[in-house]
C-alpha positions as CSV (number, residue, x, y, z in Angstrom):
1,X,0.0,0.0,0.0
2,X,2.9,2.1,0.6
3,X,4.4,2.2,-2.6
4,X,0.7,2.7,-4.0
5,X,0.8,5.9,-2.7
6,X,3.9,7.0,-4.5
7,X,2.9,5.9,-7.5
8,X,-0.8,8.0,-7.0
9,X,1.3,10.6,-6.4
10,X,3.2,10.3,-9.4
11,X,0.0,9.9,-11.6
12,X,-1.2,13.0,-9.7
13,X,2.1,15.1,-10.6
14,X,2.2,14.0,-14.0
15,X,-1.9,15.3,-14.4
16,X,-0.9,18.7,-12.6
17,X,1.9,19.4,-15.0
18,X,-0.2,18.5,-18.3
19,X,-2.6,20.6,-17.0
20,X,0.7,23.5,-17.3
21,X,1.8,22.5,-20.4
22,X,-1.8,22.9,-21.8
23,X,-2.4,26.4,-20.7
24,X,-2.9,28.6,-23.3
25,X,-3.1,25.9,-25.9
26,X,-6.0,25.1,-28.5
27,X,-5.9,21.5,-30.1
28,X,-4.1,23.1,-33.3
29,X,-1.7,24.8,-31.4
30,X,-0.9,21.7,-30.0
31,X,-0.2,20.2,-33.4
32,X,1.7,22.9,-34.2
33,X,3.9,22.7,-30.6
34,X,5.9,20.1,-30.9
35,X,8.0,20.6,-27.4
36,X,5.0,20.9,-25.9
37,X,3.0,17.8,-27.8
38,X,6.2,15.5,-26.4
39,X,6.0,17.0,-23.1
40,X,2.2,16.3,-22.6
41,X,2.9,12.3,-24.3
42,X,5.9,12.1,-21.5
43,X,3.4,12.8,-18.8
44,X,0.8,10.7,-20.3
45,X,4.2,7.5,-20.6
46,X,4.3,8.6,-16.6
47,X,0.6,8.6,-15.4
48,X,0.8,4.5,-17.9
49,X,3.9,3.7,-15.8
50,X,2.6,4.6,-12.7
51,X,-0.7,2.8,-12.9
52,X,1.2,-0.4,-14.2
53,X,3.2,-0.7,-11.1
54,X,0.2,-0.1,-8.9
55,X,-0.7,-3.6,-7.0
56,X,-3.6,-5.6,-8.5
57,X,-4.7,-5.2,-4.9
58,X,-4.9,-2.0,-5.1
59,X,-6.5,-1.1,-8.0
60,X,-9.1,-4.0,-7.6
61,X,-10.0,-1.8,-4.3
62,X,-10.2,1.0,-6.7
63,X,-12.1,-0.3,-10.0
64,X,-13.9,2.5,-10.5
65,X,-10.2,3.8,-12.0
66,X,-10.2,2.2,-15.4
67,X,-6.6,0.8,-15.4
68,X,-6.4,-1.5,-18.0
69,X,-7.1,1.3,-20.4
70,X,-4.4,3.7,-18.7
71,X,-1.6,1.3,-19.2
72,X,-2.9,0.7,-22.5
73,X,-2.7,4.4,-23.6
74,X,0.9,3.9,-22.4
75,X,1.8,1.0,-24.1
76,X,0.6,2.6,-27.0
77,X,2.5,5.7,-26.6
78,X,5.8,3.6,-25.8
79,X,5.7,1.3,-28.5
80,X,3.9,3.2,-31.0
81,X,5.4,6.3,-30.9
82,X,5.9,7.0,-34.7
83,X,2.4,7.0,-35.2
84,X,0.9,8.5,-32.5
85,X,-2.6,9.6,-33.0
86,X,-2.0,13.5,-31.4
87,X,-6.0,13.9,-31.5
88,X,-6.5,10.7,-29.2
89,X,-3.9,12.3,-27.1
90,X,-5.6,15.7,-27.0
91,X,-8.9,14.1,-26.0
92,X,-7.6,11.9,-23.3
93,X,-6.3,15.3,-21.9
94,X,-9.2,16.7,-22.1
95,X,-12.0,14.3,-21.2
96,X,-10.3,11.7,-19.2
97,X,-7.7,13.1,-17.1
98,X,-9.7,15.5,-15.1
99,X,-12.0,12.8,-14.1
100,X,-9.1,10.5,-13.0
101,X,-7.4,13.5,-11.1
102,X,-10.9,13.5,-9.3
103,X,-10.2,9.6,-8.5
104,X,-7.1,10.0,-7.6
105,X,-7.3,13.3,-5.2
106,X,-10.0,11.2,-3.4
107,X,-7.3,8.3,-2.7
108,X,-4.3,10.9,-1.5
């Protein structure tokens, strides 16, 4: 359970600093921002990571966290990183994350 909680807190920081690399920014400004499109996929490789080293413990106590499709996002990103699909990640951003930060701020 410890080490859980270090890995929520990762997740968390990784969803607070997207959240600073997206200020200001428009989905075409993102295309067009390539430091900042890599930055936001980094976070997104961090927030997979974490959740992949949670215990199955753990996130079976929290199942209402989807986090099969978290570390799949990763594993996407990771291995697919030629083609990845910058309008998937722009959504995820904006439609999923803030409702996991809500999870997760309710765990911490």
């Amino acid at each position: 359970m410890k080490n859980d909680k270090i890995y929520i807190k990762h997740l968390l920081e990784a969803i607070q600093t997207i959240e600073i690399y997206r200020q200001g920014l428009d989905f075409d400004a993102f295309l067009k921002n390539k430091m900042a499109a890599d930055a936001i996929i980094r976070q997104l490789e961090i927030i997979g990571e974490a959740s992949n080293n949670i215990s199955e413990e753990f996130q079976k106590d929290h199942s209402d966290i989807p986090w099969r499709k978290i570390i799949g996002i990763r594993n996407t990103l990771i291995h697919e990183y030629f083609g990845v699909n910058k309008k998937v990640v722009w959504d995820t951003c904006e439609n999923d994350l803030p409702e996991l930060k809500k999870f997760v701020g309710k765990i911490i």
